[in-house]
N, C-alpha and C positions, 0 to 999 in steps of 0.2 A: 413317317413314311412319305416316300416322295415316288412319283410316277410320272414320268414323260410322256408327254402325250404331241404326237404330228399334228397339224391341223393346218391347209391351205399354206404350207409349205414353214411356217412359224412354229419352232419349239418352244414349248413349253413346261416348267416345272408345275405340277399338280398337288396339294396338300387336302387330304381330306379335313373338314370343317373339325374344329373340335366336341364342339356341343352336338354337330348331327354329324358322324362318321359315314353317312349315308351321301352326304352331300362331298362336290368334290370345286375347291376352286383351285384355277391355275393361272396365277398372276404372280406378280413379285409380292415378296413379302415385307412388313416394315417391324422389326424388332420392338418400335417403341409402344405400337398401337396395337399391335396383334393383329393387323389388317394388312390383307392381300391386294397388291394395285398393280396396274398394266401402264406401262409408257412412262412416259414422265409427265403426263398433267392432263387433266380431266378435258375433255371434248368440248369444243364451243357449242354444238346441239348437241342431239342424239349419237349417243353412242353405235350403233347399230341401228339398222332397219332390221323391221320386224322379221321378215325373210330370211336375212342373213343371220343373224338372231335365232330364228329357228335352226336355223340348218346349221349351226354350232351346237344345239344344243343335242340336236339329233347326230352328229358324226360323236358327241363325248361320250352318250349313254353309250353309243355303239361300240364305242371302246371300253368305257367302263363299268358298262352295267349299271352305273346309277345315273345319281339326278344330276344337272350340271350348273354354277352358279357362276355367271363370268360377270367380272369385276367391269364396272362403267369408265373405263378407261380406253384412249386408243392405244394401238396395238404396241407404238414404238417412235420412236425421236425422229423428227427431223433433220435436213444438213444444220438450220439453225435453230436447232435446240442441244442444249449441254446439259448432259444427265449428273449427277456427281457421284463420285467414287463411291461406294460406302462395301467396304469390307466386311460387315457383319451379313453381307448376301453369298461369299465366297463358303463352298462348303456344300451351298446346299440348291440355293436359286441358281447361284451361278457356278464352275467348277473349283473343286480347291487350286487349282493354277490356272487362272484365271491371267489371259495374255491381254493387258491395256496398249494398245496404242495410240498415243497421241501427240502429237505436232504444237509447239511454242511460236510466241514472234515477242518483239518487244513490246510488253505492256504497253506502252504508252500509245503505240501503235495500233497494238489490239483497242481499245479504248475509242481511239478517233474513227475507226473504220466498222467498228461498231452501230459508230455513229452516224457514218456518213449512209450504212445500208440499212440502217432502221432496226436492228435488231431489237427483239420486243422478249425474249429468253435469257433468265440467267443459270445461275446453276440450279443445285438442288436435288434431292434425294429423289427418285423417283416416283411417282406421285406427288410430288411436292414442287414442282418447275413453278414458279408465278411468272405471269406474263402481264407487261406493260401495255398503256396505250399509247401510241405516239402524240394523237393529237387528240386527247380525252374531249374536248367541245364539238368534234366533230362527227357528222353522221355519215362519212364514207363509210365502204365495205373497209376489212382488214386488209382487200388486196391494190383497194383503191387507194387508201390512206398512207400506205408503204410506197406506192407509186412517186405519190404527191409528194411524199415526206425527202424521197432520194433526190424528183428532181428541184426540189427546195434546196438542199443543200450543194448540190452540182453548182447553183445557182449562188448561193454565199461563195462558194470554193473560186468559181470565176472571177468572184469581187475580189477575193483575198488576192489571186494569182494578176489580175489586168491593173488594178489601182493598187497593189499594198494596202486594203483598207478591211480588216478584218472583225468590224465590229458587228456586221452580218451573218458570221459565221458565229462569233462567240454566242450573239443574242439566240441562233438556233442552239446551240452548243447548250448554253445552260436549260434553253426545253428540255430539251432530252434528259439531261441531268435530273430535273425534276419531276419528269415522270417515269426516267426507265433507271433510276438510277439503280438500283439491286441486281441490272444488266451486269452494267459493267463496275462493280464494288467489290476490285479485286477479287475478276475473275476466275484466276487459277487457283485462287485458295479456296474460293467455292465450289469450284471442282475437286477438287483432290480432301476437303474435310467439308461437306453438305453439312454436318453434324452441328458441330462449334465454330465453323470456321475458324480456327486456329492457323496459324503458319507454322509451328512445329508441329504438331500434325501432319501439316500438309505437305510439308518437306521429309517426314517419316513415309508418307504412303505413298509419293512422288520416287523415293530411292527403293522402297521396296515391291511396288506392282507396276510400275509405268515403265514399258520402253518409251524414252522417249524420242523426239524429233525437231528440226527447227524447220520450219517454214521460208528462212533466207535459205537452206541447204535442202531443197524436196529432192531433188535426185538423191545427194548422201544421204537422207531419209531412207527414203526406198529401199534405197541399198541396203542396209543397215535392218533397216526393218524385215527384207525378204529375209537375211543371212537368219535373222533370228525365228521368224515363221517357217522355215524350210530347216533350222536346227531341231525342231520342236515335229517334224514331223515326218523324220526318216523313215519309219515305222510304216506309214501311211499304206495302202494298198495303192494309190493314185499320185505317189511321190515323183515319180517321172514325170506324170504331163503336168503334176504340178511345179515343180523345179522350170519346166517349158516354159509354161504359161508365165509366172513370176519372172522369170530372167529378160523375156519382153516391154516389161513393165516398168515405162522411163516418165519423169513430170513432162505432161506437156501445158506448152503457155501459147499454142496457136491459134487454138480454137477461143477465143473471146466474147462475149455475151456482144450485142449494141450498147446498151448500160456498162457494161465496162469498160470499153472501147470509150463511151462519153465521158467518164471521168478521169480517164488518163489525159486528154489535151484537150485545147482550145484553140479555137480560132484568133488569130487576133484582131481581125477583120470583126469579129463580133461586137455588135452592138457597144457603146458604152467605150472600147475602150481605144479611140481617138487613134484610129487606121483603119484604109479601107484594102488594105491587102488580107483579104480572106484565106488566101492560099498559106498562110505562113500558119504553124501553130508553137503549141509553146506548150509546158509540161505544167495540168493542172496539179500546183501544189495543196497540199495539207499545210496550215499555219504553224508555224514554230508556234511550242506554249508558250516559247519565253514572250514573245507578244500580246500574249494572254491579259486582261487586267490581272492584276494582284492579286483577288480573292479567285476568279476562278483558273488561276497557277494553284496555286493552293489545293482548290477543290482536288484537281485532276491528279494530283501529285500523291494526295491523299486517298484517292482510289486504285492507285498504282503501286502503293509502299508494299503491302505485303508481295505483290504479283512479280515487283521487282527484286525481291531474295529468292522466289521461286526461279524464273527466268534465268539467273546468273549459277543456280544451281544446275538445271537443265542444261546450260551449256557446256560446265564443266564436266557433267555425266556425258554427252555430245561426246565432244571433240575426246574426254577422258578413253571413252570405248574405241573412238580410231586407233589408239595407242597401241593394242593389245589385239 
């Protein structure tokens, strides 16, 4: 039995306990454990204040007449956190047509850019996301250490782009590697099979639930993606303003962070690299691997292989659907 329950704007699927039918939890469920969880990974403190905590627990009785058990998880993913596929949720947590979309780039790319914003998430079933430290010896906050950690790497990136000298980047490059390496360990395979990660798996459930999209093409994205969310919802009572609203809906790249803005160029005038003309800048590049030492070409290469048959699949499914 399953029950829908609203609550401060968040749906939820509801399963009564099995041992007390009395009790009611409404979380995601995991096939393998028998255990209901919320989000993709457990809360750095308190899951809830007391307060708020109560007053879920009084809006569920109110709906359900009984007791209400909410799982110590937070509610739902971050922009950087990557939940992973898992098909054994379709049916019942989530709906049997269940519309994925998601966005590609090239491995190798995803990987360094990963690296250069600190990301601390890999995949993973939900409930199951493990999160990295960037700088395990250190006692900054997690918003402080992300800070330090990006403009560390801005900071190799200038070496690599002013001098050609990229053994500042590599030596941040294998940190990362060694603490967040489950980040980036063939990402998209860990998304698309959490399970086993498998590549045929992950190519069976990439061709059968995923619209996909590339990220060098977010306008054809969009496109592509409305034509298929507005195929899917003729029916709608609200199909007009929605067809509106979606047909307005173009990537925009104008609006830029400061932080991303810095890591696009450089000064040449900066410090270090022998001119004092400030006014000129120059495109901070990402280092070719082939620069790489040897073993960590290797490394990188190795954490790219599965994500690399994925990617070239995605593209062919791409460009395959402008066809038609």
């Amino acid at each position: 039995q399953q029950i829908l329950i609203s609550s401060n704007g968040h749906q939820r699927r509801c399963f009564p306990k099995p041992d007390d039918p009395e009790k009611i939890r409404c979380n995601e469920f995991d096939v393998r454990t028998s255990t209901l969880n919320v989000g993709p990974h457990p809360p750095a403190g308190k899951a809830k204040k007391k307060k708020d905590k109560q007053q879920q627990k009084q809006h569920t009785e109110a709906l359900l007449s009984t007791k209400s058990s909410i799982g110590q998880y937070v509610l739902g993913p971050t922009i950087k956190t990557h939940v992973g596929l898992d098909p054994s949720l379709f049916g019942w947590v989530f709906p049997h047509r269940t519309m994925i979309f998601s966005s590609f780039r090239n491995p190798m790319d995803r990987l360094l850019s990963s690296f250069h914003y600190g990301f601390t998430f890999g995949g993973g079933r939900p409930g199951e996301v493990r999160k990295c430290k960037l700088l395990p010896e250190s006692d900054e906050t997690t918003s402080k250490a992300l800070v330090s950690w990006q403009h560390k790497v801005v900071e190799a990136r200038k070496i690599a782009t002013l001098k050609n000298d990229t053994r500042v980047y590599q030596e941040m490059l294998r940190e990362y590697l060694k603490n967040c390496r489950h980040v980036v360990d063939n990402a998209y395979v860990q998304f698309l099979d959490p399970n086993s990660f498998d590549v045929d798996v992950a190519l069976y459930n990439l061709e059968r639930y995923v619209i996909v999209g590339l990220q060098e093409d977010m306008n054809g994205t969009l496109d592509r993606w409305r034509d298929v969310a507005l195929g899917g919802c003729v029916d709608h009572p609200k199909f007009p303003e929605m067809k509106k609203m979606l047909a307005q809906r173009k990537a925009s790249f104008e609006k830029v962070s400061v932080f991303r803005e810095s890591v696009r160029e450089v000064g040449v005038g900066d410090e270090g690299s022998g001119s004092n003309d400030g006014n000129v800048t120059v495109e901070l590049i990402s280092p070719d691997v082939e620069q790489f030492d040897r073993d960590l070409q290797q490394l990188v290469r190795e954490l790219t292989a599965g994500d690399e048959v994925i990617y070239q699949r995605v593209v062919d499914m791409f460009y395959g659907s402008q066809k038609h």
